[in-house]
C-alpha positions in Angstrom: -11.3 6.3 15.9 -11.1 4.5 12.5 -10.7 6.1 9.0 -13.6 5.7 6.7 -17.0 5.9 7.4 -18.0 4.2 10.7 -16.8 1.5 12.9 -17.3 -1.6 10.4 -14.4 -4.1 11.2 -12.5 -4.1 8.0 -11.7 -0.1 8.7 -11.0 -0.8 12.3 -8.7 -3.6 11.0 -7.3 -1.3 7.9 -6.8 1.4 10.7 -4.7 -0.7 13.5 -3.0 -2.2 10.3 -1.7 1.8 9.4 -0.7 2.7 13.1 1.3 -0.5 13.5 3.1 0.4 10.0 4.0 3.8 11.2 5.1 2.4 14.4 7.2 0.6 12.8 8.7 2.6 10.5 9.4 5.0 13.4 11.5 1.5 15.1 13.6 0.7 11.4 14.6 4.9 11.5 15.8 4.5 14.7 18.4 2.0 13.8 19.3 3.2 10.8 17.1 0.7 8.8 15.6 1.3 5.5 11.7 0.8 4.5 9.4 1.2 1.6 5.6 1.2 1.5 4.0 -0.5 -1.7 -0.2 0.2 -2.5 -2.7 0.9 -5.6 -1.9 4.5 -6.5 -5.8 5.3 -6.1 -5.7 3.7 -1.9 -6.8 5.7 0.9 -3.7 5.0 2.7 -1.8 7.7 0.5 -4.4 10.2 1.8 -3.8 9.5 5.7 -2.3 12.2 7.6 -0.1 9.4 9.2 1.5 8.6 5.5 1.2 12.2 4.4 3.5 13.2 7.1 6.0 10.2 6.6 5.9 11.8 2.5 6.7 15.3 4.1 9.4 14.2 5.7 13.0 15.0 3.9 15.4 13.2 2.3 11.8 10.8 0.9 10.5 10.1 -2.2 7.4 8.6 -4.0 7.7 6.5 -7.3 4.5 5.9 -9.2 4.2 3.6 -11.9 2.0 0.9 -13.6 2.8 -2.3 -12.5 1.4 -5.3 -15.0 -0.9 -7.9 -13.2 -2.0 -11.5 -14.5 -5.0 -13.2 -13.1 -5.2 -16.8 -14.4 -9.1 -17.0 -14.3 -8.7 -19.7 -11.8 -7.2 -22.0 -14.6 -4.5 -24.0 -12.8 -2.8 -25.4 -16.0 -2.0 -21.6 -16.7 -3.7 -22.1 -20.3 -2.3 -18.6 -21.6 -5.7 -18.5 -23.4 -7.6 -17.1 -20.9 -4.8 -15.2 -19.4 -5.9 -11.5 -18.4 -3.5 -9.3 -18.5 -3.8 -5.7 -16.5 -2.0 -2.5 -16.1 -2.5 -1.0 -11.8 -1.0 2.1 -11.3 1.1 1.7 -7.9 2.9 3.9 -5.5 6.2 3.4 -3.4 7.2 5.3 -1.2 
């Protein structure tokens, strides 16, 4: 069953997209491999029970912080005019 509110593709999508993630994450620990998980700090993949276990387990950590994003207002010469300048607040885990 997908997360979210029904079956519309993008959750089924969102929701095979998580499992795989965990799956692998479970294949890198296995070898001794290291891994880090990078979303918006407001996503509903940091409210999963799949990624709220993976947080629970020790020797883990999560790092918040606000990353700067530029959107170029679809301006290909990169006229720094109508550059847009933003502030998302991130997680990594």
């Amino acid at each position: 069953m997908p997360y979210g509110e029904g079956c519309p593709p993008k959750e089924i999508r969102a929701t095979r997209q998580l499992f795989t993630m965990v799956r692998m994450i479970a294949e890198l620990e296995c070898v001794g491999g290291s891994w880090s998980i990078e979303n918006p700090g407001p996503s509903y993949l940091w409210r999963t029970n799949e990624t709220q276990q993976l947080i629970a387990t020790p020797m883990k950590s999560v790092v918040s912080f606000h990353q700067g994003a530029c959107i170029m207002c679809g301006r290909p010469d990169g006229d720094p005019a109508r550059l847009i300048r933003g502030r998302a607040k991130t997680h990594t885990f």
